[in-house]
mmCIF file as gemmi writes it, N, C-alpha and C atoms, coordinates in Angstrom:
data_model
loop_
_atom_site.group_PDB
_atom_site.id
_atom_site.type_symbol
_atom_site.label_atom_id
_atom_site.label_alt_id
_atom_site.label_comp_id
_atom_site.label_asym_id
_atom_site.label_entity_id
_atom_site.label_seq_id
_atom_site.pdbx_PDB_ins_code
_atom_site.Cartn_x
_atom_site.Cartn_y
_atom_site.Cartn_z
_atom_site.occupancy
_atom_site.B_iso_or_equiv
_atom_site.pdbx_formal_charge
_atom_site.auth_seq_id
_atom_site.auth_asym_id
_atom_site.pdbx_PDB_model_num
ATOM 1 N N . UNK Axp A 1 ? -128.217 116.259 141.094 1 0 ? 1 A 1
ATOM 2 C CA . UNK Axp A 1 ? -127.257 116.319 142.187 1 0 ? 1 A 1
ATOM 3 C C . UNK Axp A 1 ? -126.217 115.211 142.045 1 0 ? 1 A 1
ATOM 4 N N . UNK Axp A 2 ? -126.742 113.94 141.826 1 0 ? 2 A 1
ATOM 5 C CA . UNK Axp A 2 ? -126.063 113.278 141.883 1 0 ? 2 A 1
ATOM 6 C C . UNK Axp A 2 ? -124.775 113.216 140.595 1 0 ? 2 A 1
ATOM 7 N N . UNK Axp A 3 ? -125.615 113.412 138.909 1 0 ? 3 A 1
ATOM 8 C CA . UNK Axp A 3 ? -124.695 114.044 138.125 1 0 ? 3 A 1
ATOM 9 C C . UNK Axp A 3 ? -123.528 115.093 138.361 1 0 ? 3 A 1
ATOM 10 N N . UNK Axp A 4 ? -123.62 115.468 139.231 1 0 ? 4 A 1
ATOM 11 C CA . UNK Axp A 4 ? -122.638 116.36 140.002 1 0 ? 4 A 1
ATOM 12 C C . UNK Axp A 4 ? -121.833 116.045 140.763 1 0 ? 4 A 1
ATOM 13 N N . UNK Axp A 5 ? -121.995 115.542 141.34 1 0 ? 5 A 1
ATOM 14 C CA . UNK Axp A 5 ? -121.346 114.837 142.714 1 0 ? 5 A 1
ATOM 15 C C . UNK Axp A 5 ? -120.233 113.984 141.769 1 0 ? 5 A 1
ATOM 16 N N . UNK Axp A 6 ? -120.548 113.644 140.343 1 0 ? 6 A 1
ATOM 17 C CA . UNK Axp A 6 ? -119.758 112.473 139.687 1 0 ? 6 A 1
ATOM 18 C C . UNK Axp A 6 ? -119.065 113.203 139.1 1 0 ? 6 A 1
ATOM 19 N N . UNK Axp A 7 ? -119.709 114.47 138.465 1 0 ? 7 A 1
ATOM 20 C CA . UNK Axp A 7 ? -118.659 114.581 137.854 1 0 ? 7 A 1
ATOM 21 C C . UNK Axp A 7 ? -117.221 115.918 138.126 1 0 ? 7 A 1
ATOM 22 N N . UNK Axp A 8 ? -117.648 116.404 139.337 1 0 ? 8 A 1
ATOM 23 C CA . UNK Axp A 8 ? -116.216 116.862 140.75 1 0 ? 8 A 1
ATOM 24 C C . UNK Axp A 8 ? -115.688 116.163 141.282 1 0 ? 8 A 1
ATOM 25 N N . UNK Axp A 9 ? -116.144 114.566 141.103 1 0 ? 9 A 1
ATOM 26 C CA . UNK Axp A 9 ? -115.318 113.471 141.622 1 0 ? 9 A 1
ATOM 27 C C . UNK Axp A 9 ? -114.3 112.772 140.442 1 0 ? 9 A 1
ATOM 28 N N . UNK Axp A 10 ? -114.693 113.108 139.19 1 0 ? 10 A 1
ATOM 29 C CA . UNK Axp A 10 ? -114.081 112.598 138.146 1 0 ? 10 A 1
ATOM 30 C C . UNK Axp A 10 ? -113.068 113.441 138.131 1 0 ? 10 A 1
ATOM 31 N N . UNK Axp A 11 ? -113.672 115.389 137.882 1 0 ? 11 A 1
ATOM 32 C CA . UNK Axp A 11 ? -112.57 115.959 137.994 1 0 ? 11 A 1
ATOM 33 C C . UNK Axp A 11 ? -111.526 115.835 139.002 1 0 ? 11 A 1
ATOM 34 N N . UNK Axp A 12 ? -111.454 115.946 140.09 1 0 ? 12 A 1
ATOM 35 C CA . UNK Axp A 12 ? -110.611 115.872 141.412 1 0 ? 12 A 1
ATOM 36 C C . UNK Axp A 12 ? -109.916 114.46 141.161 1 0 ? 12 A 1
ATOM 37 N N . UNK Axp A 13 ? -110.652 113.178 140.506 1 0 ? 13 A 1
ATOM 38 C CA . UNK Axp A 13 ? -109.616 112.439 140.598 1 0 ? 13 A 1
ATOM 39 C C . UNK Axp A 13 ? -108.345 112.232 139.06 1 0 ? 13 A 1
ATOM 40 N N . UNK Axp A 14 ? -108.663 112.673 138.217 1 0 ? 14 A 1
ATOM 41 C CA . UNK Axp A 14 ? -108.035 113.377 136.565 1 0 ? 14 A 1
ATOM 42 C C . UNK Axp A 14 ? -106.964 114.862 137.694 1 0 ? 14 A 1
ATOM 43 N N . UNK Axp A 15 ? -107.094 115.332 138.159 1 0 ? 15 A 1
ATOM 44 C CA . UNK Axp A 15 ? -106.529 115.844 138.804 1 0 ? 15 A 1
ATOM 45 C C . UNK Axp A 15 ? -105.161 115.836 139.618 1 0 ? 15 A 1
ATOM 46 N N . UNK Axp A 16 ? -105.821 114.58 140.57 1 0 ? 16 A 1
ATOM 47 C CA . UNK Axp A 16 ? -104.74 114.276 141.549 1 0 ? 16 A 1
ATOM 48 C C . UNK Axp A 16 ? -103.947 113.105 140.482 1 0 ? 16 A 1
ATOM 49 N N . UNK Axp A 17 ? -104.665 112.069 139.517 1 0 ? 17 A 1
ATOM 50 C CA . UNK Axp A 17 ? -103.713 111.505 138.288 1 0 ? 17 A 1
ATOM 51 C C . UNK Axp A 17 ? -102.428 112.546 137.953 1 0 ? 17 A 1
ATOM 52 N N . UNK Axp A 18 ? -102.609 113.254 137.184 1 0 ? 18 A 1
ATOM 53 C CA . UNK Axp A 18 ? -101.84 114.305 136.82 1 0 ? 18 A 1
ATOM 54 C C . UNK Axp A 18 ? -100.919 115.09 137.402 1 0 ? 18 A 1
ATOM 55 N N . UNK Axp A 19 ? -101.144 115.275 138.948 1 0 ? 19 A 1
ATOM 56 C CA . UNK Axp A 19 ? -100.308 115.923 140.077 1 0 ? 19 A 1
ATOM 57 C C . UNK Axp A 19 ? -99.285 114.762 140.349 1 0 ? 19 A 1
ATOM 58 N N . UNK Axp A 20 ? -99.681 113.862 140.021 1 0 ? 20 A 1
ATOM 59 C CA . UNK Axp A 20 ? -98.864 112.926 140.941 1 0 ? 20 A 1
ATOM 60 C C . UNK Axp A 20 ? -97.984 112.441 139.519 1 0 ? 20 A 1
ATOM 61 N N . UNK Axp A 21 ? -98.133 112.106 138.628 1 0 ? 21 A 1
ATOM 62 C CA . UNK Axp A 21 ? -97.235 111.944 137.433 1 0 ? 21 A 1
ATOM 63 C C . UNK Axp A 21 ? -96.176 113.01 137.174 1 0 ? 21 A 1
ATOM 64 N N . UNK Axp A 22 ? -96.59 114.204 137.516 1 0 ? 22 A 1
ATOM 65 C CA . UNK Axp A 22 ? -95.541 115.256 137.43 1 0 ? 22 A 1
ATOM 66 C C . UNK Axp A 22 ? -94.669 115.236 138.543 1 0 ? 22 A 1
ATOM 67 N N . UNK Axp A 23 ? -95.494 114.64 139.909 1 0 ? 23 A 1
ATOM 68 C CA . UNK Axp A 23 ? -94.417 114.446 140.949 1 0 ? 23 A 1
ATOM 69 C C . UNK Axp A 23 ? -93.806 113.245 140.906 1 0 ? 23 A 1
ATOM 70 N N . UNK Axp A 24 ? -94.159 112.377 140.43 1 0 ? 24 A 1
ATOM 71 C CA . UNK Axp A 24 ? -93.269 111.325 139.827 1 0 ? 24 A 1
ATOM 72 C C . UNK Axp A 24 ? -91.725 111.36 139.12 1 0 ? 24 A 1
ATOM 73 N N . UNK Axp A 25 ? -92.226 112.257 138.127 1 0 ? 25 A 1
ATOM 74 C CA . UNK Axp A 25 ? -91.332 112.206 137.197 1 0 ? 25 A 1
ATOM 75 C C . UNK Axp A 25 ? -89.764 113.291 137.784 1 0 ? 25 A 1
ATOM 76 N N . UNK Axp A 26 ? -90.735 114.308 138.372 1 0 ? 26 A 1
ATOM 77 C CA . UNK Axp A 26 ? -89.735 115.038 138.727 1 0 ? 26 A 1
ATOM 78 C C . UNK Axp A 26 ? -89.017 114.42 139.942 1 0 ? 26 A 1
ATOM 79 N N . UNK Axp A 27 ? -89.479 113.277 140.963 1 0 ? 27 A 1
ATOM 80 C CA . UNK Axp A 27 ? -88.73 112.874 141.818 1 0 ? 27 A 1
ATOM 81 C C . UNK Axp A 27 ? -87.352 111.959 140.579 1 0 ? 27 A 1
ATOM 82 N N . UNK Axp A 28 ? -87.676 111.012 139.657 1 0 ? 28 A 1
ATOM 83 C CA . UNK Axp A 28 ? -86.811 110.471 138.82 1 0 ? 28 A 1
ATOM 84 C C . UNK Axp A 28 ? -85.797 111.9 138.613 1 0 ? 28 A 1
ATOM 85 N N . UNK Axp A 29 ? -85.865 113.008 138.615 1 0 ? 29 A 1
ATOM 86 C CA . UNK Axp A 29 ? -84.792 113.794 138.266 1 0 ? 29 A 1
ATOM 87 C C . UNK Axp A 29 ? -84.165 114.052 139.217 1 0 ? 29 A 1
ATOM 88 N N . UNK Axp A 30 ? -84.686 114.199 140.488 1 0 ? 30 A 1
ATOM 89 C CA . UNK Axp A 30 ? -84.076 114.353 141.534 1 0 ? 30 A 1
ATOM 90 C C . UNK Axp A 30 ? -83.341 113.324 141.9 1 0 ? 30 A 1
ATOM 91 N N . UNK Axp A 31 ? -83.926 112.235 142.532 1 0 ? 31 A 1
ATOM 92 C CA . UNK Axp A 31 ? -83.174 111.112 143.096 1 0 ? 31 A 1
ATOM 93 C C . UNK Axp A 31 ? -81.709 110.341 141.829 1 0 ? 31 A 1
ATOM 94 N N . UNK Axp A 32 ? -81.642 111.045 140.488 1 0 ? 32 A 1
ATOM 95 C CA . UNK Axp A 32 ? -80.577 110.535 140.054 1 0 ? 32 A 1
ATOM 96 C C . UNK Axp A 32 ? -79.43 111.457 140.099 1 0 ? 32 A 1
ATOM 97 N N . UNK Axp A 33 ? -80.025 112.506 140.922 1 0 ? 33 A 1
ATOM 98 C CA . UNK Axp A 33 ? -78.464 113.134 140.614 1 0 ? 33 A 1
ATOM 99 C C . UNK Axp A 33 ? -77.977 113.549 142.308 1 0 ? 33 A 1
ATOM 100 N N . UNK Axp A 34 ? -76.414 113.062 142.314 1 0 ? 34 A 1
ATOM 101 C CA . UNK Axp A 34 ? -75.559 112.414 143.595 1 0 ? 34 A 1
ATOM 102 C C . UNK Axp A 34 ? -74.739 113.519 143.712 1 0 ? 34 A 1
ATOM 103 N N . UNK Axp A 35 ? -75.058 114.26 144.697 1 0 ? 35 A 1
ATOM 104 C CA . UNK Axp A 35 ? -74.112 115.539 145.149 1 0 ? 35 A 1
ATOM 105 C C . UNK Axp A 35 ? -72.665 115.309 146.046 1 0 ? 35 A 1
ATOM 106 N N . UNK Axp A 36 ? -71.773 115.944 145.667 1 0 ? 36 A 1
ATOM 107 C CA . UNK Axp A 36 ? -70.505 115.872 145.916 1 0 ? 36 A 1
ATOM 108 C C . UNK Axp A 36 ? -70.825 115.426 147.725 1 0 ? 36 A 1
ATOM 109 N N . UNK Axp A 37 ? -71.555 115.984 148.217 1 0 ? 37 A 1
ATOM 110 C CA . UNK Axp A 37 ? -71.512 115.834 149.74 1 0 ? 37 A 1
ATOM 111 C C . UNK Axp A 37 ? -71.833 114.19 150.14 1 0 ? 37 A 1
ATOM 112 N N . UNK Axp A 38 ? -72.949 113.831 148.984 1 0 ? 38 A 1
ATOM 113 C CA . UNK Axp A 38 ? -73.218 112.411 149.12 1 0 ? 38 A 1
ATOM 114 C C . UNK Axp A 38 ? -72.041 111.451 148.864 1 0 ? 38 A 1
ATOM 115 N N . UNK Axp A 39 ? -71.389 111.554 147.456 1 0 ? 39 A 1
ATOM 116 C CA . UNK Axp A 39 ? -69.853 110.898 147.205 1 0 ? 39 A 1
ATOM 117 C C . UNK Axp A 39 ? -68.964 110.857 148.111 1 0 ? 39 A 1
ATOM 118 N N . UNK Axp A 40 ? -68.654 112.083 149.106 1 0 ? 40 A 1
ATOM 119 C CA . UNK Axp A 40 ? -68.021 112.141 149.85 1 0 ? 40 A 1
ATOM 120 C C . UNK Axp A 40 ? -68.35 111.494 151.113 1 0 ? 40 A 1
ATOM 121 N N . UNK Axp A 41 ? -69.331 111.396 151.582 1 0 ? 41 A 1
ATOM 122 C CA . UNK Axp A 41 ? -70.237 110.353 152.47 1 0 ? 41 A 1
ATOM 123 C C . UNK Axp A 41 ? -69.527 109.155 152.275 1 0 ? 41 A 1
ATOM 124 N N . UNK Axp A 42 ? -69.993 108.692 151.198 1 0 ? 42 A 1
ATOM 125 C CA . UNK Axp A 42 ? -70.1 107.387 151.002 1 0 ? 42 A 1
ATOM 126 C C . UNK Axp A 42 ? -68.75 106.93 150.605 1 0 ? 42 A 1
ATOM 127 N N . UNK Axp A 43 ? -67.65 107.994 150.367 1 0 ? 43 A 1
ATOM 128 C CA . UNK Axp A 43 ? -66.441 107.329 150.318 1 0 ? 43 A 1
ATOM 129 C C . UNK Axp A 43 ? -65.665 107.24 151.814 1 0 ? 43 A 1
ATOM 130 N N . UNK Axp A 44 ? -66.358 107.945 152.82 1 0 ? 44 A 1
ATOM 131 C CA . UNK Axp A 44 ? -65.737 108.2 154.3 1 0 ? 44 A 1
ATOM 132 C C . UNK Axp A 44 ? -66.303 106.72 154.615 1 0 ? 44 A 1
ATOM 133 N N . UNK Axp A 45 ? -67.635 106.516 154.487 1 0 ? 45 A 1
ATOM 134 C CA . UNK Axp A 45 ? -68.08 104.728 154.794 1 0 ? 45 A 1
ATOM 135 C C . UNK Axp A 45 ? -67.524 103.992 154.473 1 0 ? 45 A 1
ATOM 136 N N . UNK Axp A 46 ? -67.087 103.558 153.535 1 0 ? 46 A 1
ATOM 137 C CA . UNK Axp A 46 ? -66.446 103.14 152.918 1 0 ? 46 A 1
ATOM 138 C C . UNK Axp A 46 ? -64.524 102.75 153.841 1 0 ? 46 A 1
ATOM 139 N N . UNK Axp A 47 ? -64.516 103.701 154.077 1 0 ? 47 A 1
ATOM 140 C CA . UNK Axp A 47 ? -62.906 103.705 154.7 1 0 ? 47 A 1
ATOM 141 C C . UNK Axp A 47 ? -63.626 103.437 156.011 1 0 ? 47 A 1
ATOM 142 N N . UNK Axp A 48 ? -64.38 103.937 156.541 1 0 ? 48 A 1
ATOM 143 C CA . UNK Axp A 48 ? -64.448 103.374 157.893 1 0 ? 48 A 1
ATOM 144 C C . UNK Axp A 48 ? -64.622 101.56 157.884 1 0 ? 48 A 1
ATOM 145 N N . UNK Axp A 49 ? -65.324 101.335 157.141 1 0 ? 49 A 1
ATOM 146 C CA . UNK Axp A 49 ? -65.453 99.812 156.979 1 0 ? 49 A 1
ATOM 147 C C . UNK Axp A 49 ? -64.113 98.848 156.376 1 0 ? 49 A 1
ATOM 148 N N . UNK Axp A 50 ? -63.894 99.224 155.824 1 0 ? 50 A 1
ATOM 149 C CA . UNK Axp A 50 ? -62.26 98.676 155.638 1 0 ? 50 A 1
ATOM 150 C C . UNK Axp A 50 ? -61.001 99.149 156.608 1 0 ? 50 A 1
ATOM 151 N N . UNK Axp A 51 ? -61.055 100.14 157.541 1 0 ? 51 A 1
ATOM 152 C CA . UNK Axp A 51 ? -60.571 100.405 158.724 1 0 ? 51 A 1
ATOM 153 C C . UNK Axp A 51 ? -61.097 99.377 160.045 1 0 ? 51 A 1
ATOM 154 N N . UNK Axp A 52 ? -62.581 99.007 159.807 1 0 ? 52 A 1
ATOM 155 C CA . UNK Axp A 52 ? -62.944 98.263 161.154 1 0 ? 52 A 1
ATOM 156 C C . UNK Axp A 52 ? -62.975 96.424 160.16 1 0 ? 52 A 1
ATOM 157 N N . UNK Axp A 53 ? -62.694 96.469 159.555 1 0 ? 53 A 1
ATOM 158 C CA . UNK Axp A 53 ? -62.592 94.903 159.155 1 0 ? 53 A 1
ATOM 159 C C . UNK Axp A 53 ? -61.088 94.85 158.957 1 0 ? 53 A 1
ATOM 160 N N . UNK Axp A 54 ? -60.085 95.753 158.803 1 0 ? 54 A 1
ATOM 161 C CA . UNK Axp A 54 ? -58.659 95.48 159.139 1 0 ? 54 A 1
ATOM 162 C C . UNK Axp A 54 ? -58.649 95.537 161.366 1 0 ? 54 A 1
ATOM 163 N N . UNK Axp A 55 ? -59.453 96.046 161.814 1 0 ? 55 A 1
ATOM 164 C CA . UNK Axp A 55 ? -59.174 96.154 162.818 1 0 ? 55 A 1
ATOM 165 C C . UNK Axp A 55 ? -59.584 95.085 163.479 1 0 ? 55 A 1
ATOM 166 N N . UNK Axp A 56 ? -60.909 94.047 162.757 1 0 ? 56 A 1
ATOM 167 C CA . UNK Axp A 56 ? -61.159 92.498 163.615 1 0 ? 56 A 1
ATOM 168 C C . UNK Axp A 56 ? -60.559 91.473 162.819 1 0 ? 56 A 1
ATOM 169 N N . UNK Axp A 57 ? -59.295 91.992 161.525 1 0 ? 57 A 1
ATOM 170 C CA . UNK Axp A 57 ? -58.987 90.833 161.73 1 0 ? 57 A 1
ATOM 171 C C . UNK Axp A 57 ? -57.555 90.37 162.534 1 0 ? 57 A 1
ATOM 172 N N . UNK Axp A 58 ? -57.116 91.994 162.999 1 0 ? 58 A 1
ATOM 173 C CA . UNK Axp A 58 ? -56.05 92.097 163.441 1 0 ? 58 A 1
ATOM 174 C C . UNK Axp A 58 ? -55.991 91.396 165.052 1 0 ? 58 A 1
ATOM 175 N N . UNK Axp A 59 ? -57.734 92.07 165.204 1 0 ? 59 A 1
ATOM 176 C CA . UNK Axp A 59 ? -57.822 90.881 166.458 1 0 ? 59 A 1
ATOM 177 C C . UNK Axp A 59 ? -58.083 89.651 166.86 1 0 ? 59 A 1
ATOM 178 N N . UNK Axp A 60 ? -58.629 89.016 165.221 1 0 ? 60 A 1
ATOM 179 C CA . UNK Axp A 60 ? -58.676 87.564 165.505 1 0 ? 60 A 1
ATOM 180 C C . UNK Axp A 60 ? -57.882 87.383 165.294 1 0 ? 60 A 1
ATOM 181 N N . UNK Axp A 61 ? -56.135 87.467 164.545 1 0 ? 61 A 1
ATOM 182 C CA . UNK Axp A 61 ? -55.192 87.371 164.933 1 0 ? 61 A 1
ATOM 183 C C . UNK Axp A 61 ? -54.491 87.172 166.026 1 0 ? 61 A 1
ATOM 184 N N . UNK Axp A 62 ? -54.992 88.087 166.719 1 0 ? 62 A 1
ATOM 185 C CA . UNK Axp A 62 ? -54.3 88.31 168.541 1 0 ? 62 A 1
ATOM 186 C C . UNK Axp A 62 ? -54.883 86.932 169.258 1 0 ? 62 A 1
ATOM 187 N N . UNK Axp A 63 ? -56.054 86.744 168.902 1 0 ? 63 A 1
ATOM 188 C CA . UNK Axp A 63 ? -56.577 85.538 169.391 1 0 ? 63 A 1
ATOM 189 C C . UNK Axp A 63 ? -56.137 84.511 169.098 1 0 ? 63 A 1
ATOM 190 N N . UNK Axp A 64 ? -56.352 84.296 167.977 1 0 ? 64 A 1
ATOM 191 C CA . UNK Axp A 64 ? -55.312 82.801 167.325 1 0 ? 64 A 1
ATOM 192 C C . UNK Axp A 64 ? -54.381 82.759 167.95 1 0 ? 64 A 1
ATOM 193 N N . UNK Axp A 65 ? -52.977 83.704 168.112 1 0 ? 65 A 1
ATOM 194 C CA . UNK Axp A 65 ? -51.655 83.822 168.456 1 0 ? 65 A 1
ATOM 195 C C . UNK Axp A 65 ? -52.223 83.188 169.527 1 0 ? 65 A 1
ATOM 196 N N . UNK Axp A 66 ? -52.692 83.881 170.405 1 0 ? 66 A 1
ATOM 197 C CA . UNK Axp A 66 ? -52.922 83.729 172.163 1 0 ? 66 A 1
ATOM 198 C C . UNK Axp A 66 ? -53.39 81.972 172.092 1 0 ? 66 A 1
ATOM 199 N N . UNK Axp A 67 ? -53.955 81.537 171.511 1 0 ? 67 A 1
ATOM 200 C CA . UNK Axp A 67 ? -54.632 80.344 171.293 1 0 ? 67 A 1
ATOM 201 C C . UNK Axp A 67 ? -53.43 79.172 171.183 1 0 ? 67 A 1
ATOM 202 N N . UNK Axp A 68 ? -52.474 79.271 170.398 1 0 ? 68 A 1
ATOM 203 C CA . UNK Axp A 68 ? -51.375 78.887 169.932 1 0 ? 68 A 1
ATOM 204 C C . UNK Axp A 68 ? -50.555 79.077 170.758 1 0 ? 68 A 1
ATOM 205 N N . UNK Axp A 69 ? -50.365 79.803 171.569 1 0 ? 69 A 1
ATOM 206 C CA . UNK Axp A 69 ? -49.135 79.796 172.618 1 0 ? 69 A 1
ATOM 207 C C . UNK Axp A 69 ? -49.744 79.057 173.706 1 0 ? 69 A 1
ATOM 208 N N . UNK Axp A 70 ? -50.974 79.096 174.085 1 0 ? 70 A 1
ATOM 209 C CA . UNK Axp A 70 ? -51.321 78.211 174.955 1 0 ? 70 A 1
ATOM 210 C C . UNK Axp A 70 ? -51.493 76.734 174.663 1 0 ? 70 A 1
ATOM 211 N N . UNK Axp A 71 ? -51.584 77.061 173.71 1 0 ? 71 A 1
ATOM 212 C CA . UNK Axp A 71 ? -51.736 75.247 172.945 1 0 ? 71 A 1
ATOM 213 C C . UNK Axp A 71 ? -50.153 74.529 172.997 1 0 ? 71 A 1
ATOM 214 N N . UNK Axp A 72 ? -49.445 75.884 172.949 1 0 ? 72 A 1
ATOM 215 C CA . UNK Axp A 72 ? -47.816 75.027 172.764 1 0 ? 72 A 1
ATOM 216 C C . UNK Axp A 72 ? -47.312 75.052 174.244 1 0 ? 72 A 1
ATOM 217 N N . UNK Axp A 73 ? -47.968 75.723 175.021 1 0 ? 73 A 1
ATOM 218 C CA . UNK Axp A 73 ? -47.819 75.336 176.974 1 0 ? 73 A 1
ATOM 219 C C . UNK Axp A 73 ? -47.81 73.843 176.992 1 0 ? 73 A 1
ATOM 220 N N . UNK Axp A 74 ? -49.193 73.611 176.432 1 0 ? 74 A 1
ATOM 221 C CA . UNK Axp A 74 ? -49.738 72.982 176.955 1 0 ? 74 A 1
ATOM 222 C C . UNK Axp A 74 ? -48.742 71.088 175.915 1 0 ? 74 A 1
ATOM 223 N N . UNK Axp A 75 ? -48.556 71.725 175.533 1 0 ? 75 A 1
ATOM 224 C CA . UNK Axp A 75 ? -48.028 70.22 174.881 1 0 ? 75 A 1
ATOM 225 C C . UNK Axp A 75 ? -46.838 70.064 175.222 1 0 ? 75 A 1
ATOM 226 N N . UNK Axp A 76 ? -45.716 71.503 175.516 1 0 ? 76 A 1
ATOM 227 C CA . UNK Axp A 76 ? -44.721 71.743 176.409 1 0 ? 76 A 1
ATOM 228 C C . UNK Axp A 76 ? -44.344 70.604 178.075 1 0 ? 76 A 1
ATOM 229 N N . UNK Axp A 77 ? -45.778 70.761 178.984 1 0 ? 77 A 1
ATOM 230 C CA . UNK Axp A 77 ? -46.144 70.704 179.897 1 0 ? 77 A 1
ATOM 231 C C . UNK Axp A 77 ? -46.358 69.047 179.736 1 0 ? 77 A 1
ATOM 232 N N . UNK Axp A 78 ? -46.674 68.504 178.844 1 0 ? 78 A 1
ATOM 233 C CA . UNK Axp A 78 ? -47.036 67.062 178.231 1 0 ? 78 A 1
ATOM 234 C C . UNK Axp A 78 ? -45.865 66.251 178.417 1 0 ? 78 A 1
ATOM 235 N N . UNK Axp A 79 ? -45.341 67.293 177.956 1 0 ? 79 A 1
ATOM 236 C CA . UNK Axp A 79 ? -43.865 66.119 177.368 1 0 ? 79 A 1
ATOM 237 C C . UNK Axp A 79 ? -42.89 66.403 178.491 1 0 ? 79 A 1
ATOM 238 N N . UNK Axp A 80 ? -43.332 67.455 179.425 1 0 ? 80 A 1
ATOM 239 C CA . UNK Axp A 80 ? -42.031 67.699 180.159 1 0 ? 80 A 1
ATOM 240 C C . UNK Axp A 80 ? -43.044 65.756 181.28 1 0 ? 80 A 1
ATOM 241 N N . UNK Axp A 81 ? -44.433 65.88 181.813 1 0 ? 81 A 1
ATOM 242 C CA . UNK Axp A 81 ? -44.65 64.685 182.485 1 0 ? 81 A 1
ATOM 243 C C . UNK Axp A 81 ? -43.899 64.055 181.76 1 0 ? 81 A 1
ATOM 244 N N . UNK Axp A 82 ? -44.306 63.412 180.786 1 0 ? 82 A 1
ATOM 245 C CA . UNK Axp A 82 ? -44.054 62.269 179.811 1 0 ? 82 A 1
ATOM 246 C C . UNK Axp A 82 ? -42.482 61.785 180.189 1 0 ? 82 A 1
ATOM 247 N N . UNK Axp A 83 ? -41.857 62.839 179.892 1 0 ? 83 A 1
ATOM 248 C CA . UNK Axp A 83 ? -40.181 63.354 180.491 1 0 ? 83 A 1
ATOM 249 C C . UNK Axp A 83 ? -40.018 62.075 181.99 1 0 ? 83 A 1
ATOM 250 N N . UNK Axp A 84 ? -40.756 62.785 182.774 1 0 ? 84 A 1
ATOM 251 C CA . UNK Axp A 84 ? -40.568 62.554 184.271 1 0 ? 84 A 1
ATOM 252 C C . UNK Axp A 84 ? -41.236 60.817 184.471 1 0 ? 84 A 1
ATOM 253 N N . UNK Axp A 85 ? -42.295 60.839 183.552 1 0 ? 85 A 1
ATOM 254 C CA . UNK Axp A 85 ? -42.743 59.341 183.858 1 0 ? 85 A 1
ATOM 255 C C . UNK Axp A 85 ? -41.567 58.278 183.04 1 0 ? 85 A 1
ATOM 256 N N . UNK Axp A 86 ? -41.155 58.747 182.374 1 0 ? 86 A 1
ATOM 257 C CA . UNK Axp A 86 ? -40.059 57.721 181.334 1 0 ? 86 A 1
ATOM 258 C C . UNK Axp A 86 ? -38.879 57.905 182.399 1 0 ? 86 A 1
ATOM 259 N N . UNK Axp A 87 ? -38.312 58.893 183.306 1 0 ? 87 A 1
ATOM 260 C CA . UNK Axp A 87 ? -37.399 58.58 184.096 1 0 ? 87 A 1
ATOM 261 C C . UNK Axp A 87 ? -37.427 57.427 185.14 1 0 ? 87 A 1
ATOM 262 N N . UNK Axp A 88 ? -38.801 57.738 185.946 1 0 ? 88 A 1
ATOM 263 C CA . UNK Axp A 88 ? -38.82 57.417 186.775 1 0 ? 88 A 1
ATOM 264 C C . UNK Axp A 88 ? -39.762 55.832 186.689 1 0 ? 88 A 1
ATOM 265 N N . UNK Axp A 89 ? -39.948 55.379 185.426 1 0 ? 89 A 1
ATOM 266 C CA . UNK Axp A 89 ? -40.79 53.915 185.095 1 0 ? 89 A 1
ATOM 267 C C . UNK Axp A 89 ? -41.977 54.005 185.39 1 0 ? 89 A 1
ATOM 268 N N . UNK Axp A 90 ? -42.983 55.087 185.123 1 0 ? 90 A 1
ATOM 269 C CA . UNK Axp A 90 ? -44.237 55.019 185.406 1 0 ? 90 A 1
ATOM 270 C C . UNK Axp A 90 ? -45.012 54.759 183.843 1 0 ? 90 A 1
């Protein structure tokens, strides 16, 4: 019995060896070949990501600007005191 038991276990596992090398190999044929639908995918990603990294830097732009005009208020606003204390001897 037990001679038995070993050797449907030998077969079954010589078996599933062999099943799985053929599914191996044939996944390597599959997974190398890139269908027009995939290229086309991946060239639409592609533009979307260079569409949204032209689009934050256009807005850290807007920010800077905005940053800079307030910065030039503000030194504006400096010199106009500065102005008023040099008139008036403070």
């Amino acid at each position: 019995m037990k001679k038995v038991l070993v050797l449907v276990s030998s077969i079954t596992l010589l078996t599933a060896c062999a099943g799985s090398g053929e599914i191996n190999a044939s996944r390597g044929v599959n997974s190398s070949r890139v269908t027009q639908a995939e290229i086309d995918q991946y060239h639409k990603q592609r533009a979307n990501e260079v569409e949204e990294a032209q689009s934050q830097a256009a807005k850290a732009q807007g920010y800077s600007e905005t940053i800079r005009q307030g910065s030039s208020a503000v030194q504006s606003a400096v010199g106009a005191i500065n102005s008023i204390r040099g008139v008036f001897g403070f």
